[in-house]
N, C-alpha and C positions, 0 to 999 in steps of 0.2 A: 240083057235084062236079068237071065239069071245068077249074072255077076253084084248085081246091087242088093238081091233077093238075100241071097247067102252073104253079105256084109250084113245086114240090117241082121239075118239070123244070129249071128255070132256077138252082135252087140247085145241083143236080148238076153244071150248066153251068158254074155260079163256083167249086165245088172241084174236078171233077172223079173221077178216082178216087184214093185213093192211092198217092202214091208209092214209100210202103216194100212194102206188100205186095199193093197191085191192088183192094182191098176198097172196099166202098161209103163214102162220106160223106156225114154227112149233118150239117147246121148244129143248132147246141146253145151254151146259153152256159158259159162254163168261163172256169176260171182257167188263166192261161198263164203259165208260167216262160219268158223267152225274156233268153239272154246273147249280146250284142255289145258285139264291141271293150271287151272286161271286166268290163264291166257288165254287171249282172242287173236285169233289168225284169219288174215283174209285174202282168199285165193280169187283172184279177178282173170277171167278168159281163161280160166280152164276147164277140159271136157270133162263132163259130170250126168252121171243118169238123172234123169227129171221125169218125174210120175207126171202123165197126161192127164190124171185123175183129180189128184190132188197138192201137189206142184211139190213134194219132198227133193232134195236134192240131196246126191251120194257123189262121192267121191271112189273110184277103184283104190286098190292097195297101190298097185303100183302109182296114180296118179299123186296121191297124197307123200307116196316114198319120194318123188321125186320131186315136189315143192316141199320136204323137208328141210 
């Protein structure tokens, strides 16, 4: 049990909490709308923090590095 305990910790670690409105995240896979430099890109089943709160969804550096 205290093996799951300290994964969920460490996740918490690489999101953090949100930034729009303070609520928890927790990692879930999702599809992600994400537009730069005019472009729209869309990342389907990959893992992404998602506020319990208010449903914002993130992307880590590494995750975005590697569906570049």
């Amino acid at each position: 049990m205290e093996i799951g305990g300290i994964q969920e910790r460490v996740r918490r670690e690489e999101y953090g909490d949100c930034s729009f409105c303070g609520g928890e995240v927790k990692e879930d896979r999702v599809e992600l709308d994400y537009r730069y430099k005019g472009k729209l890109f869309i990342f389907q089943n990959v893992p992404a923090g998602v506020c319990q709160q208010c449903g914002e969804k993130n992307l880590t550096a590494k995750v975005a590095k590697e569906n570049n």
